[in-house]
N, C-alpha and C positions, 0 to 999 in steps of 0.2 A: 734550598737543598735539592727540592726533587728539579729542578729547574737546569742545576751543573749537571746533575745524575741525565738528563734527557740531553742538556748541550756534549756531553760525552759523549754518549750513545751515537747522534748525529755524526760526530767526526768520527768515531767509530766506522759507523757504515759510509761516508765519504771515505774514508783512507781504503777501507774493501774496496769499494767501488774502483778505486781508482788502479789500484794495484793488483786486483782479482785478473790472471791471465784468461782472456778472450781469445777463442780462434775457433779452425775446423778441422774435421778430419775427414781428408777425402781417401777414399781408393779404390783400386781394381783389383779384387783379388775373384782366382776361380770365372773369371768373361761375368763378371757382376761388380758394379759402382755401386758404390755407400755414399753418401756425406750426412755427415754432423759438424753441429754447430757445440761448443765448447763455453763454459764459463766456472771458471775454476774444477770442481771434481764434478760437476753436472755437465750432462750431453742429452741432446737433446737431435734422434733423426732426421734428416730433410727427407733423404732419398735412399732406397726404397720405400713410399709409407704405407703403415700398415693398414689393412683392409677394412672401412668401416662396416662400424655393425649397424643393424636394421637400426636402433635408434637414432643412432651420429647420421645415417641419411635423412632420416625423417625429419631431424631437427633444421638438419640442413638445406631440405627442401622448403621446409617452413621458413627459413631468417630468407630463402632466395624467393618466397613467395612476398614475404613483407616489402623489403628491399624493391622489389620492382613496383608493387601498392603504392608504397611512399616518392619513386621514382615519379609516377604517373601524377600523382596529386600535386607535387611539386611543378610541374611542367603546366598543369591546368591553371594555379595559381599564379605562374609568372608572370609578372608587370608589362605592362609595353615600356618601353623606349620612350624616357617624359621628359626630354632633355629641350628644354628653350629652342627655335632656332635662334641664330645670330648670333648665340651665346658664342662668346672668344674666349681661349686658353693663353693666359700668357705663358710664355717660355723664356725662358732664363738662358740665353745661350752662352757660354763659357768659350774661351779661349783652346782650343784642341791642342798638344804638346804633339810637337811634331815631332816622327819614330827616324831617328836619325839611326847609323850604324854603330854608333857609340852606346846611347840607348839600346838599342834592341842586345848587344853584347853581355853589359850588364845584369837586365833582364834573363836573359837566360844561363849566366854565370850562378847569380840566384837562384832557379828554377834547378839546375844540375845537383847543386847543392845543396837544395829540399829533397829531390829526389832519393840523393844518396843518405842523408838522416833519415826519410820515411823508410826505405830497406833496411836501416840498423834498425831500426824498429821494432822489426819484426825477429821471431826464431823462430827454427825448425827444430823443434822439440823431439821429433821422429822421422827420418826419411827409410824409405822399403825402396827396394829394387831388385826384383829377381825377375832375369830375364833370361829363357833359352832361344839360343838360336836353333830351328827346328829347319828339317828340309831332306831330301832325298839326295841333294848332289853334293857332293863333298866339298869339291873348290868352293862353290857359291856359300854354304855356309861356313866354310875359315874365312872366307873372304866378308861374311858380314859380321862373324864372331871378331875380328880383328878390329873392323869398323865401330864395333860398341868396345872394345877394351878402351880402343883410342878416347872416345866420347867420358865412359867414364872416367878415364883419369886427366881430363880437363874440368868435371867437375868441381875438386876444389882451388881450382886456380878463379873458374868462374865467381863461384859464392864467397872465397875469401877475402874477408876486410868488408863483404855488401851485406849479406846474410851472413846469419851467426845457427849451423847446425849442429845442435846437441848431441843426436847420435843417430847413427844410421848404419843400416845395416842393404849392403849391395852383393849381389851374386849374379856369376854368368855361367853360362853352359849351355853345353852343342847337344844336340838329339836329331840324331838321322832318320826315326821311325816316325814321329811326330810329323804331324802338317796343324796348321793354322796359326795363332799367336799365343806364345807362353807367356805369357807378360804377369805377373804382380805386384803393384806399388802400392804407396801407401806413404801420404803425407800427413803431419799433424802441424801444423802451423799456431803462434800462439803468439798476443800483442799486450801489451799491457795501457790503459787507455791514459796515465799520464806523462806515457810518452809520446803522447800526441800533445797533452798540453805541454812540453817543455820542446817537440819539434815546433809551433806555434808561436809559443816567446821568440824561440832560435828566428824562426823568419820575419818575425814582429819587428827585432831588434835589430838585425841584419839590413831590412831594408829603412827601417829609420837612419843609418847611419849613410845609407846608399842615398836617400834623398834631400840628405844633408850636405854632403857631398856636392850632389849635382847641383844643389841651390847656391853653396859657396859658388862653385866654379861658373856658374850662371851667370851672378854676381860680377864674378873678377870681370868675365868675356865681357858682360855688357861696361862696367867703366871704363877697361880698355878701347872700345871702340868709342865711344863719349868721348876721350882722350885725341886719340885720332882725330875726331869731326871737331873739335875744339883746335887741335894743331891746324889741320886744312884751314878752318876758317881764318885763323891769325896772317897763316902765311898770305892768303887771298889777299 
């Protein structure tokens, strides 16, 4: 009994683990970067970190005083170099498959197509953009204000079908009095880590079939050409 009760509990916390959304959250808001790191409703700061106090240095100076103690003693201790001379390595050398243009095609046909499942991968759980375009000259800022409309609404021609964004919120706007950059974004990105293991299978399976494939067709070319130096020899 208590034995199910623990093997449940276990797949319990495997099924979290596996399905708990992972990610970050970076931004700029205010000429000031954040990031966090995410895992399900816990965050946890990178960047800005907070100030330590006199204890967290002092401990800190202690693990950096040990650490190099232990570095020095290690280094005093080290072995020479007891290795026989004469002593030989045998090598194993293998036959090298040579990168034709058909192979390397393949190969990155593959490669195209892990890339594009690693991006479905992922979402954007949150995207931010609010940008003014600031400046004293009038033409120069329509003229850059025009150039970010344009930009933004290529963005969902960009992320659509690769990225999957939840919801996001974008704003522009002109300010003649202003100088410097208005800029505030703000991304939250989030992955789930069994879709790593099911992109994994995907290319597992993918290229088993790819090198099955190529071994068939290996195969044919080579009895083909057997064929041929079998016919040359008859007619000779």
């Amino acid at each position: 009994m208590v034995g199910r009760i623990l093997l449940i509990i276990l797949l319990l916390l495997i099924l979290l683990i596996f399905f708990v959304p992972y990610g970050v959250d970076a931004a700029y808001e205010e000429g000031v970067f954040s990031l966090r790191v995410k895992a399900g409703p816990l965050r946890i700061r990178l960047f800005p970190k907070k100030p330590l106090t006199e204890k967290q240095l002092a401990r800190k100076k202690k693990k950096k005083e040990k650490a190099e103690a232990k570095k020095k003693a290690a280094e005093a201790e080290k072995p020479s170099d007891s290795k026989p001379k004469g002593a030989e390595e045998k090598l194993t050398v293998r036959e090298k498959r040579r990168w034709d243009a058909e192979l390397i095609l393949d190969l990155l046909r593959i490669g195209a197509r892990t890339i594009r499942r690693l991006f479905r991968s992922f979402s954007v759980d949150y995207f931010k953009l609010h940008y003014t375009v600031v400046g004293a000259d009038p033409y120069n800022v329509a003229l850059m204000y025009g150039r970010a409309c344009a930009a933004v609404q290529e963005l969902p021609a960009l992320c659509g079908g690769v990225v999957r964004v939840k919801r996001s919120d974008i704003a522009l706007g002109c300010d003649f009095t202003q100088t410097g950059l208005a800029l505030n974004t703000r991304i939250v990105l989030s992955v789930q880590l069994y879709r790593f293991v099911h992109l994994a299978v995907a290319l597992l399976v993918e290229y088993l079939i790819w090198h099955h494939k190529s071994r068939r067709s290996a195969k044919a070319a080579a009895a083909m050409e057997r064929e041929d130096d079998n016919g040359r020899q008859s007619d000779q």
